[in-house]
C-alpha positions as CSV (number, residue, x, y, z in Angstrom):
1,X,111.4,-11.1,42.4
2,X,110.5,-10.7,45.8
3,X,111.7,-13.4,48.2
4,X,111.3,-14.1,52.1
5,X,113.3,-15.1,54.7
6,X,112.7,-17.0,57.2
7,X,113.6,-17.4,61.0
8,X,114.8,-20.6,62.7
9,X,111.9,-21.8,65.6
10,X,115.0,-21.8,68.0
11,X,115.6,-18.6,68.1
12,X,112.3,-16.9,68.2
13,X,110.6,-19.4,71.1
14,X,113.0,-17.6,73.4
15,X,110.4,-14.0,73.1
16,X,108.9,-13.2,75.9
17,X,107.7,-10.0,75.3
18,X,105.0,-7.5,76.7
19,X,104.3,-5.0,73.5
20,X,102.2,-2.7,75.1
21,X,104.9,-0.9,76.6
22,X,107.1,0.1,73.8
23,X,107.7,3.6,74.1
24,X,108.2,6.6,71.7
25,X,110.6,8.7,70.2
26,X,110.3,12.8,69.4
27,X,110.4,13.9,65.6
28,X,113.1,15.6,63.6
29,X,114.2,17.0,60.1
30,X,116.9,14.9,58.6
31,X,119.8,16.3,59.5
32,X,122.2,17.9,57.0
33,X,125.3,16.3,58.5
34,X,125.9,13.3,60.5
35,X,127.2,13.0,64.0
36,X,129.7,9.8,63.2
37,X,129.6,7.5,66.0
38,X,132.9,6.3,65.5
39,X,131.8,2.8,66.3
40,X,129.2,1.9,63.5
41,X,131.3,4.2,61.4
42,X,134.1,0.9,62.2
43,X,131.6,-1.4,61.4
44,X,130.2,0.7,58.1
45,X,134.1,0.3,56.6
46,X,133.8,-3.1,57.5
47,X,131.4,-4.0,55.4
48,X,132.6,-1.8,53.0
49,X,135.9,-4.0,52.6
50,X,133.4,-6.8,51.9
51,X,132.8,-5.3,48.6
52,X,129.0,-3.9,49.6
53,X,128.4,-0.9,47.4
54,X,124.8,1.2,48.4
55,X,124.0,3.3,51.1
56,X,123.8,2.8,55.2
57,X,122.1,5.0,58.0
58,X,121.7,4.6,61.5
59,X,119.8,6.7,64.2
60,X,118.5,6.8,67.5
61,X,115.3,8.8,68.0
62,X,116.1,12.5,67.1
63,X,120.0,11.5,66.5
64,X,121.2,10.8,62.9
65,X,124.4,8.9,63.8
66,X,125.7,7.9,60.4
67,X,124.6,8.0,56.8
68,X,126.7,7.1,54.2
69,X,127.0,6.7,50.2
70,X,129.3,3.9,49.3
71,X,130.6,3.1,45.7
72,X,127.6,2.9,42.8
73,X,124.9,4.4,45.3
74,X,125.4,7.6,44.0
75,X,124.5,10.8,45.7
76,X,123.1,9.9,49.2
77,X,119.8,11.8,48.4
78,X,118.9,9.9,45.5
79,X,115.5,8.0,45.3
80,X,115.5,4.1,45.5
81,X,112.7,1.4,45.0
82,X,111.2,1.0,48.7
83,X,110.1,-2.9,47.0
84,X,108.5,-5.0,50.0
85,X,108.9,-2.2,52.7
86,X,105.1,-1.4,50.8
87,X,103.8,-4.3,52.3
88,X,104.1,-2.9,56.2
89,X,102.6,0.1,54.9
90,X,99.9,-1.8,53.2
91,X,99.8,-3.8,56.7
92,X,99.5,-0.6,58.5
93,X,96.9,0.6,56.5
94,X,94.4,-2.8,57.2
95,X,95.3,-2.2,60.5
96,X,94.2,1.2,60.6
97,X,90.9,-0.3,59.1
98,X,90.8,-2.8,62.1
99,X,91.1,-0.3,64.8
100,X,88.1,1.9,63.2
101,X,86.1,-1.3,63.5
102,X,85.5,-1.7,59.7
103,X,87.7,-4.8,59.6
104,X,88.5,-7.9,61.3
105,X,91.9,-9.6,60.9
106,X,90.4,-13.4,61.1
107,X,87.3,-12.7,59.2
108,X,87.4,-14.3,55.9
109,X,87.8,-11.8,52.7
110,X,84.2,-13.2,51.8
111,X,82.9,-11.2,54.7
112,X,84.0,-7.9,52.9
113,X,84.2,-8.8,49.2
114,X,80.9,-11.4,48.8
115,X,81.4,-11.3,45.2
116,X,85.0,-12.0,44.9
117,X,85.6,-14.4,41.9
118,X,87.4,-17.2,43.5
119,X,85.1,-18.9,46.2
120,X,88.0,-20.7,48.0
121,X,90.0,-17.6,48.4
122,X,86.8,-15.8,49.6
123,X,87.7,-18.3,52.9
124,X,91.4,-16.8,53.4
125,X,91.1,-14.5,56.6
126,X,93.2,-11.1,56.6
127,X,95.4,-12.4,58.8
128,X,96.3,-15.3,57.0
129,X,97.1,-12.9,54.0
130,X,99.2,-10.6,56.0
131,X,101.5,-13.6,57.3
132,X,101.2,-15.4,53.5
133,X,99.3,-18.1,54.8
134,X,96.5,-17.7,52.1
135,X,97.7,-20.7,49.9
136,X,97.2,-18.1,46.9
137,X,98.1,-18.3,43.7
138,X,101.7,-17.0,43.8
139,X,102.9,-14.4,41.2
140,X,106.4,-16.0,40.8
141,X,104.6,-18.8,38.9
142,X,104.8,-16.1,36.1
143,X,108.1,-15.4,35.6
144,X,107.5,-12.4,32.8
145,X,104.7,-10.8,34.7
146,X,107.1,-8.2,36.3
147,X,108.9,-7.6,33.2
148,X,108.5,-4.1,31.6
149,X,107.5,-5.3,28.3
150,X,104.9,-7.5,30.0
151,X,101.8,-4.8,29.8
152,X,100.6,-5.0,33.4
153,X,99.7,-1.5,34.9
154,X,99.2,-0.3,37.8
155,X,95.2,-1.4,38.5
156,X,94.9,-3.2,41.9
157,X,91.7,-4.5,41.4
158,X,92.5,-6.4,37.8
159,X,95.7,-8.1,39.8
160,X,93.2,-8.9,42.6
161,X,90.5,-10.2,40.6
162,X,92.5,-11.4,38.0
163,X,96.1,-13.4,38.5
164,X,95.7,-13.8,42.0
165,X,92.1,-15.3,41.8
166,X,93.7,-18.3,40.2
167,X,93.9,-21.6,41.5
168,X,95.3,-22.3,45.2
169,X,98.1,-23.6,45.9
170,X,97.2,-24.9,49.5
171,X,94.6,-24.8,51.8
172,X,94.1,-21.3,53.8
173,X,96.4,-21.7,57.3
174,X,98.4,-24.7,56.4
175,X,101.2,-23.7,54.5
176,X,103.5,-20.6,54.2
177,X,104.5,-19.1,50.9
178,X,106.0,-15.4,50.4
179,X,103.4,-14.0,48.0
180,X,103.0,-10.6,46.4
181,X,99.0,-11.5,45.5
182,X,98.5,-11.6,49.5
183,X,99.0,-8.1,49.2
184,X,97.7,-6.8,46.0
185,X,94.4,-8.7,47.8
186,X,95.0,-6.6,50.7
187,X,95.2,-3.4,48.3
188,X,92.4,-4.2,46.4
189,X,90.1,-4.6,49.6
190,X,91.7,-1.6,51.0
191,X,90.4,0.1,47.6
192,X,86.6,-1.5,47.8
193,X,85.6,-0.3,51.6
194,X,87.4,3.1,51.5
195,X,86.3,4.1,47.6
196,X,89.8,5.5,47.5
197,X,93.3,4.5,45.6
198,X,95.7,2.4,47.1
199,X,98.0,5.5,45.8
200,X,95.7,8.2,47.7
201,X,95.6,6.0,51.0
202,X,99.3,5.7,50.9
203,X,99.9,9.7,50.4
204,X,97.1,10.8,52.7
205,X,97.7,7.4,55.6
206,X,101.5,7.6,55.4
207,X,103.6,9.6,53.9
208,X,101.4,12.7,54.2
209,X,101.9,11.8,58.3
210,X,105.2,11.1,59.0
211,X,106.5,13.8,56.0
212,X,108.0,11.7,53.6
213,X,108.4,14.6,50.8
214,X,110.1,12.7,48.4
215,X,107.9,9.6,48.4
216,X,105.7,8.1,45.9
217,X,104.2,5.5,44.0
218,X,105.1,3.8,40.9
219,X,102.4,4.2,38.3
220,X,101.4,2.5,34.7
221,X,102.6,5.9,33.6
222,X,105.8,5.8,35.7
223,X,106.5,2.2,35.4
224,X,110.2,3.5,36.3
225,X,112.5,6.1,36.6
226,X,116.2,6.3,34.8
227,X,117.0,8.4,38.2
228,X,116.6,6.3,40.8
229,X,118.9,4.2,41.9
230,X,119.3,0.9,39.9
231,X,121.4,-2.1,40.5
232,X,123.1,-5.5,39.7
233,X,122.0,-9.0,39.6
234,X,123.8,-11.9,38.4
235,X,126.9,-9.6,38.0
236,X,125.2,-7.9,35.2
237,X,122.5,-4.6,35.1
238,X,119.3,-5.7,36.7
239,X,116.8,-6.4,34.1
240,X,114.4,-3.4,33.1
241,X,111.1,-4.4,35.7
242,X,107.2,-2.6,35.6
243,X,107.8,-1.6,39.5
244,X,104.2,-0.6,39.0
245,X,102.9,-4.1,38.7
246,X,104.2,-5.2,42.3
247,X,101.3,-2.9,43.4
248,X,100.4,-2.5,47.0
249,X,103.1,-5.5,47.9
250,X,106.2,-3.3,46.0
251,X,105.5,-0.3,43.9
252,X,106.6,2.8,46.4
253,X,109.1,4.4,46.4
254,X,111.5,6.8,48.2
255,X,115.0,8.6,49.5
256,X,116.4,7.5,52.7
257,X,115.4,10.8,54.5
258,X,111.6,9.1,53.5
259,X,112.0,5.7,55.2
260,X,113.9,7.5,58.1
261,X,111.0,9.5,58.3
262,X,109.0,6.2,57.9
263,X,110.2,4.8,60.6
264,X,110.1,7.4,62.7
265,X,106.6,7.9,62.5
266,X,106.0,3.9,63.1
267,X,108.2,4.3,66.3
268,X,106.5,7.2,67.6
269,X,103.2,6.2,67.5
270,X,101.6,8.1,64.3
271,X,100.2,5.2,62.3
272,X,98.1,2.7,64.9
273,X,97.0,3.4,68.9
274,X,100.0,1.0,71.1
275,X,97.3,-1.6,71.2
276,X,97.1,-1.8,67.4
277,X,100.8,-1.7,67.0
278,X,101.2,-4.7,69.4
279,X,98.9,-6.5,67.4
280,X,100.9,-6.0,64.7
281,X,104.3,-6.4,65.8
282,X,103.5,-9.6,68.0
283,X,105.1,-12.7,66.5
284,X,103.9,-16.4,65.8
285,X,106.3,-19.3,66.1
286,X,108.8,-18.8,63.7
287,X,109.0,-14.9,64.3
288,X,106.5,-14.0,61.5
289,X,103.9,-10.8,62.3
290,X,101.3,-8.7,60.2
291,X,103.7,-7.4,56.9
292,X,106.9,-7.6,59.7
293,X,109.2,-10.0,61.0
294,X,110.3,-10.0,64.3
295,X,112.9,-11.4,66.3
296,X,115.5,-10.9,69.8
297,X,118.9,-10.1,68.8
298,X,121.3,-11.1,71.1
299,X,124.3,-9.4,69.6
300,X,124.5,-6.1,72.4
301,X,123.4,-8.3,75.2
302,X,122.9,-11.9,75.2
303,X,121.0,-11.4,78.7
304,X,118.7,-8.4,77.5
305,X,118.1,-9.2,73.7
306,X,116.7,-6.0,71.8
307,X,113.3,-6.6,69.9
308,X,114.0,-5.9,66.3
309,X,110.9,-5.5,63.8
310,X,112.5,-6.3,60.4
311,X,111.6,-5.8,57.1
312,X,112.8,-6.4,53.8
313,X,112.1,-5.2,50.3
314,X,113.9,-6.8,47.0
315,X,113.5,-6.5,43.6
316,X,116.3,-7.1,41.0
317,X,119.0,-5.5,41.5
318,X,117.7,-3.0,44.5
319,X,117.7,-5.0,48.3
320,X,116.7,-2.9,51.3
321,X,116.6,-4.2,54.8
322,X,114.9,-2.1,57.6
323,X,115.9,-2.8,61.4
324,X,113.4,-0.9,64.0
325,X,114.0,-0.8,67.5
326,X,110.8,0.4,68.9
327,X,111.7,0.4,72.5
328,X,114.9,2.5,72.2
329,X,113.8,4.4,69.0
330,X,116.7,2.4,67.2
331,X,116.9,2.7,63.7
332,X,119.2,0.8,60.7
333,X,118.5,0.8,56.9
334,X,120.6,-0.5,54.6
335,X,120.2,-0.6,50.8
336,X,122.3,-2.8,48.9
337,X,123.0,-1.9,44.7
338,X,123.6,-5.7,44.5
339,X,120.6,-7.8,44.1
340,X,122.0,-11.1,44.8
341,X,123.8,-9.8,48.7
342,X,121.8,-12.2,51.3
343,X,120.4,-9.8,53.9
344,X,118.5,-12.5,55.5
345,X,120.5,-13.2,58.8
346,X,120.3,-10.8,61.1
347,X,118.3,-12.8,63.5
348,X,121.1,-15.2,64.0
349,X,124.0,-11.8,64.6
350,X,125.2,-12.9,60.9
351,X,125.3,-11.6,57.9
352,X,125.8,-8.0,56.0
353,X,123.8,-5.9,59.0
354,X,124.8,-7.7,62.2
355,X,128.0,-5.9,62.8
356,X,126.7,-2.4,62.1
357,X,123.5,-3.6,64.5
358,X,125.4,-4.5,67.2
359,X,127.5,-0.9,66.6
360,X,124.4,0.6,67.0
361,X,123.0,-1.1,69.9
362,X,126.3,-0.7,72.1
363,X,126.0,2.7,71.6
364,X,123.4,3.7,73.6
């Protein structure tokens, strides 16, 4: 139930952008109380008139500026499906792989996995995975294969090797199409050149780092959890989904202190050298980058547009969007309770996030 957004040519031809440079910001604990800024708080109500129910936060660097529970959320501390947000870790993760030398992004997967059962996918590079350009069989062909009921665990290599292995859609480089088997590729690989679990990697590569305490993975045996926050879709309860069979393209999971934490980390330099995270964060032609999106957003400035590295995670009733400001140390997450809210333009200053963005932004 993942699904992508996309940005418009126009907007994103106007980067000119030198990477290298982005800067760092110092660690903190989450703070037990928030230091309103009265300005996104403003924005915050506004979109709370709209009818959004879920949870907001916004900080700068060491400065948690607002949090806030609205309507179903719940308790503000309460764990949430992270969905695609897994796929920038699993993103980080090949690119920590990359900067030891042990991968290349435009070597084919044949180069690392010889004996991979479909011959034409053994021709997809890893960079054509991580921007889903792979022409893969796509997982949303099969609409019960996320369900609960539906008997798919938590093994990375049997969705590798298995569903994903089927028959291309398109030739590798020519067409895009958001794909959770790009990634559940990626985790399987990930899997076969480090002998460890995608599940280990993730604890001991990312959330070990940047102390996300709360965060984990779900398993065959945890498929889901009655706790965490659950949502709406079609105006009724989300359907009952196997979170563990999105793999290492959906299946952690988290509180919002975890992706604050997340992000924080990203920002400051923990995961990948500058170089690395240049690599990562530089986008093609319509704003697309390695498990990121990103994109100038005019709303603050329309001469100085702020670099925003976006990413979104979305399954059933649970949408997250995650704004990063590398340069400034700028950081928005929202997480919506209603699956069916369009997160998806922000790059344009519209939408659910733009207002609290610009908030944010203008008060530096």
């Amino acid at each position: 139930m993942s699904r992508f957004y996309q940005y418009s040519r126009h907007v994103v031809s106007t980067l000119t952008l030198v990477f290298a440079g982005l800067c760092a910001s110092s660690d903190t604990v989450f703070a037990a109380t928030t230091n309103v800024n009265n300005d996104i708080e403003l924005a915050a109500k506004a979109l709370q008139q709209t009818g959004f129910q879920g949870a907001i936060l916004a900080a700068r660097g060491d400065k948690l500026l607002y949090k806030a529970a609205i309507g179903d959320f719940g308790d503000i501390n309460r764990t949430f499906r992270f969905a695609s947000i897994t796929k920038e870790m699993t993103a980080i993760m090949v690119m920590q792989e990359v900067e030891a030398g042990h991968l290349q992004l435009d070597q084919p997967l044949g180069t690392y996995w010889p004996d991979y059962p479909n011959p034409a996918v053994s021709k997809v590079t890893l960079r054509q995975f991580l921007t889903h350009y792979s022409g893969l069989f796509n997982d949303n062909a099969v609409p019960t294969f996320h369900m609960l009921n539906a008997n798919n665990g938590d093994d990375m290599k049997k969705f590798a090797t298995g569903m994903c292995a089927g028959q291309m859609n398109s030739q590798p480089g020519t067409t895009f199409d958001y794909n959770n088997c790009d990634y559940m590729v990626l985790g399987a690989l990930l899997e076969k050149i480090t002998k460890q679990t995608y599940a280990d990697l993730l604890k001991q590569r990312i959330f070990v780092p940047a102390g996300m305490n709360s965060a984990g993975f779900y398993t065959a045996a945890m498929p889901d959890n009655k706790d965490h926050v659950h949502g709406s879709l079609g105006g009724q309860p989300e359907p009952e989904v196997n979170f563990a069979s999105y793999g290492a393209a959906g299946s952690s999971f988290g509180t919002l202190k975890d992706l604050l934490a997340f992000d924080r980390a990203f920002i400051k330099g923990k995961y990948l050298s500058t170089k690395s995270r240049a690599e990562m964060i530089k986008p093609n032609a319509v704003g697309g980058a390695l498990g990121v999106w990103v994109y100038p957003f005019n709303g603050a400035d329309e001469k100085n547009p702020t670099v925003i590295v976006e990413r979104q995670g979305w399954i059933a009733g649970i949408r997250i969007l995650n704004l990063v400001d590398v340069q400034n140390g700028n950081i928005l997450i929202i997480v919506s309770t209603n699956g069916d809210l369009d997160l998806t333009q922000t790059w344009a200053n519209k939408g659910p996030a733009a207002g609290l963005l610009k908030a944010l932004l203008l008060s530096q």
